[in-house]
Residue, then its C-alpha position, 0 to 999 in steps of 0.5 A: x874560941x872564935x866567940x872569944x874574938x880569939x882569932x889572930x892568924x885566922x883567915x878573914x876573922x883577924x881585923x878588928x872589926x871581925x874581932x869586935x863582931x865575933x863576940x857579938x854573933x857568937x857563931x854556933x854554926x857554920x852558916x854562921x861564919x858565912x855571915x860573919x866573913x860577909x857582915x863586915x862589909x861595905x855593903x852591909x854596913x852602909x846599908x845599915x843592915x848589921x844593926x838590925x840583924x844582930x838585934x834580930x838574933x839576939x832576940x830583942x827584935x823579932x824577924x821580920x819580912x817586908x812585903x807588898x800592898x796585898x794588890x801587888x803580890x803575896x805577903x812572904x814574897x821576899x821570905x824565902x830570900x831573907x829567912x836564912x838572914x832573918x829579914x835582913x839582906x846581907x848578900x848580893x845575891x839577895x839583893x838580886x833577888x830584891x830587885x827581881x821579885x820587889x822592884x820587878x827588874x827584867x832579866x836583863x836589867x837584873x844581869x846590868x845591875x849585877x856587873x855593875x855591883x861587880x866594878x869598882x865604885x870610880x869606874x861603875x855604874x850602879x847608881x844609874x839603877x837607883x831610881x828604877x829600883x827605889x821606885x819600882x819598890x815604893x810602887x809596890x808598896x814597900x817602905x821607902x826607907x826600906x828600899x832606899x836601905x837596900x839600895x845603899x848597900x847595893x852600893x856598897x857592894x859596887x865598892x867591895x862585892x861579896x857574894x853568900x857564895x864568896x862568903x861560903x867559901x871563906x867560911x870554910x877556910x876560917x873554920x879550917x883555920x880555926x880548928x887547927x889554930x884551936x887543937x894544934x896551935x903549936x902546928x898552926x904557929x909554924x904554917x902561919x909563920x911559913x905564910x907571911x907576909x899576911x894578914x893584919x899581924x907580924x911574927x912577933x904577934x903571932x909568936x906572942x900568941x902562940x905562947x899565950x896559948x902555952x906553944x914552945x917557941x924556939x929561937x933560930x939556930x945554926x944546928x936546928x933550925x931549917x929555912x922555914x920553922x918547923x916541929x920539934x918534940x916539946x919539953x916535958x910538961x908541955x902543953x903541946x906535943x911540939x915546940x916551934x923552931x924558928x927558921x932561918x927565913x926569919x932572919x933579914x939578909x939571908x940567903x936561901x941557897x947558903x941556908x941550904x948549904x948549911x943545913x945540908x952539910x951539918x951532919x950532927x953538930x957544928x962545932x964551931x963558927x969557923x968549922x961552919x964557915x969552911x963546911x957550908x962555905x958561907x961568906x963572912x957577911x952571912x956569918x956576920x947576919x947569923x951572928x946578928x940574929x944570935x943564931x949560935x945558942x947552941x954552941x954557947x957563943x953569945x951576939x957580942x962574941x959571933x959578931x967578934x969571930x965573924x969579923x975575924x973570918x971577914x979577913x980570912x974570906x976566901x981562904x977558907x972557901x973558895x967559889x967556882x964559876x963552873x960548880x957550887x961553892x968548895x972549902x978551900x982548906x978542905x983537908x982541914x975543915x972538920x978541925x978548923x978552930x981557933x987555932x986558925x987564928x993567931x991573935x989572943x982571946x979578947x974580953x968583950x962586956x955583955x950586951x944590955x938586955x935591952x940590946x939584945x931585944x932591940x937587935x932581935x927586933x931587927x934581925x927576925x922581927x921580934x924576940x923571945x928574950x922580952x917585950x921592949x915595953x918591958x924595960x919601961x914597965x916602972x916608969x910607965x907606972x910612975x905616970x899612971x899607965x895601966x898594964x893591957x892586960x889588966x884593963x879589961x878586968x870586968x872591975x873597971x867601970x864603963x866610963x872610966x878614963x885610964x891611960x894605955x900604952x905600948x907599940x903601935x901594930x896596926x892603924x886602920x882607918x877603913x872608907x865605912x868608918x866615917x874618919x874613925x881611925x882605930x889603933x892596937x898597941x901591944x905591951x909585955x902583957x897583950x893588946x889594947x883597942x883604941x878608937x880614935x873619934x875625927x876631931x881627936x884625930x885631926x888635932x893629933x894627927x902626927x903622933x896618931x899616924x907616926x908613932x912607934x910607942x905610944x901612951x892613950x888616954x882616954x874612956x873605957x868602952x865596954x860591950x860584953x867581951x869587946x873592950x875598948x878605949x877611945x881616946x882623949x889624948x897621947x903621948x909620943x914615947x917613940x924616943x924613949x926606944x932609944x934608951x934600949x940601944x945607941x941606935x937612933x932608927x926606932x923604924x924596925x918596929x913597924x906598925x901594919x897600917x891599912x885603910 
């Protein structure tokens, strides 16, 4: 699994970058995760050790030990420090030893360089060791370029230190995660759901996930659903033994002691909204938020229709419950709470047209963050053909030839733009059909700037870039869709669909 980069919810393997290299390393081992958790790092990249590692391990280039003039000290003397990284110094605990045992740092100097990797890079003093260390190497005969390679990545570490031991560490819980994302993907959905915010995903993503690993995802209801989402038998012929219940923490504006009046007080079955109100006493702004979410599936009321009950429940707030400064809130009409119906209300039934499709997905976006009626991209599947746009899922079909140039297009999750990519941003846009990876080169970038940074929906045009299961498209140029969101609903605000953005 993790050599397919198929790692999104994983601890420490999620980013693009771990994504790329996973497929790369091809972890078999456990000290394999150790190096990958740490290989994506400041340090080795700026260090230029990634490269020459893979090469390494792949078999293109053979192992190699740096040493010393003979006079100096014994050929292996740096082996045993680097033979777990097959010559190439990926910890600060090697570099360490570099210094130690080729730069011939005292102890004392050694424990100076060691605290000064351990501060930031605008507070630290790590480049006050730069001559003593390139040059107590050089002496002894090793290669400058060498030296001054394991220096930079010292460097690197002053900006975002990683220890093999940190790395150890983080490897177990990457191989935790992954083993139960692999095994129990429906269990892994509802802990990674009950965890965020965190990470490089949203819900939306981690649910979409999880039904491409063929887990049951239920919508949020007021007679299943808890305050976090939980486990429930599956459907017969499902892939999994559990369905996830979305909870009730999806949904924006809610309230934790209101959901706990409710679920305590449901007993079998809420028969009506009204019976919900007086049972659970929930204020009408709560019944109005549950409504919003289309929370009330089971009772087969639609959005348009709960939204209507609860604005009629608006005017009766306060009759229908009571609240005590002394006690938790009481149902005011508490003889008659088990029947209240719609015989509370005097004023006839009214015929309401159904919402859109594109409405319905539109407001669950912005009630829970996501929806399980559709993708938004969807709705624009046709016309994004007629301009050419290829579906994501179908460009990374082995047919396509390195080089082509091909236009992608979909919502824009995350941005990153990290400090070792030299002015590269990468992007990820997702569509009904899954994610494309775009890279976007400095002079592309600064030329484009405001859509590149601001943009909820986006078309790419540009290369494909293909390095066995790492399949990229670096762009040429964009079209800013963001405004084609409104033709979903009469809602101006397309912010809901909110990108990640890290740098």
């Amino acid at each position: 699994m993790l050599s397919r980069a198929d790692s999104i919810g994983v601890f420490q393997v999620e980013s693009r970058a771990q994504m790329s290299m996973l497929p790369r390393l091809k972890p078999r081992e456990f000290y394999d995760l150790v190096i990958e958790v740490a290989i994506v790092r400041p340090g080795p990249i700026q260090g230029d050790m990634v490269h020459p590692y893979l090469r390494r391990r792949d078999g293109i280039d053979e192992a190699y030990y740096p040493s010393p003039s003979p006079e100096f000290g014994p050929a292996n003397e740096l082996e045993e420090v680097l033979k777990r990284t097959l010559g190439v110094p990926l910890f600060q605990e090697q570099a360490m030893q570099i210094a130690i045992t080729a730069a011939e740092f005292s102890p004392d100097e050694a424990d100076g360089l060691r605290r000064a990797m351990a501060t930031f890079r605008h507070n630290g003093t790590v480049h006050l060791y730069r001559d003593k260390f390139i040059e107590g190497m050089t002496r002894r005969g090793y290669e400058r370029e060498f030296a001054e390679r394991c220096f930079s990545q010292i460097e690197g570490f002053g900006e975002y230190g990683f220890p093999e031991s940190h790395a150890a560490s983080f490897a177990l819980l990457v191989y935790v995660s992954s083993w139960i994302k692999c095994h129990y993907p429906d269990v892994f959905c509802a802990a990674i759901l009950n965890s965020q915010p965190m990470g490089f995903y949203q819900p939306a993503q981690l649910v979409r996930d999880a039904k491409e690993h063929g887990v049951e995802i239920r919508a949020v209801d007021v007679n299943f659903s808890d305050w976090d989402s939980t486990l429930e038998s599956a459907s017969p012929g499902s892939r999994h033994a559990f369905a996830v219940r979305l909870g009730f923490n999806q949904v924006k504006g809610l309230q934790a002691e209101e959901i706990v009046r409710l679920v305590g007080n449901r007993g079998n079955f809420y028969a009506s909204i009204e019976r919900l109100s007086a049972v659970a006493c929930l204020s009408a702004a709560t019944i109005q938020r549950l409504a919003e979410a289309d929370a009330f599936g089971s009772l087969n009321i639609d959005r348009r229709a709960a939204l209507w009950m609860a604005r009629r429940l608006g005017r009766l707030d306060g009759q229908i419950w009571k609240k005590s400064s002394k006690t938790k809130p009481e149902p005011a009409l508490s003889l008659f709470a088990a029947h209240l119906g719609d015989e509370l209300f005097d004023e006839p039934q009214v015929p309401l047209s159904p919402m859109r499709a594109g409405e319905q997905v539109l407001e669950d976006y912005v009630m829970t963050g996501l929806s399980l009626k559709a993708h938004p991209c969807s709705f624009f599947r046709d016309d994004l053909e007629r301009q050419g746009v290829m579906r994501n899922g179908d460009h990374r079909n082995e047919s396509l030839r390195q080089g082509k140039i091909i236009t992608v297009a979909g919502l824009v999750l995350v941005r990153q733009r990290p400090g070792t990519s030299k002015g590269v941003v990468f992007m990820t846009l997702e569509d009904e059909t899954g994610v494309a990876n775009i890279i976007v080169w400095p002079k592309i970038f600064e030329a484009n700037r405001r859509i590149v940074m601001t943009s909820r929906f986006l078309a790419v045009k540009g290369s494909l870039q293909r390095a066995g299961l790492v399949v990229h498209v670096v762009a040429q140029s964009f079209i800013d869709l963001t405004g084609e969101l409104r033709r979903l609903a009469d809602r101006e605000d397309t912010s809901l669909l909110k990108s990640r953005d890290f740098h």
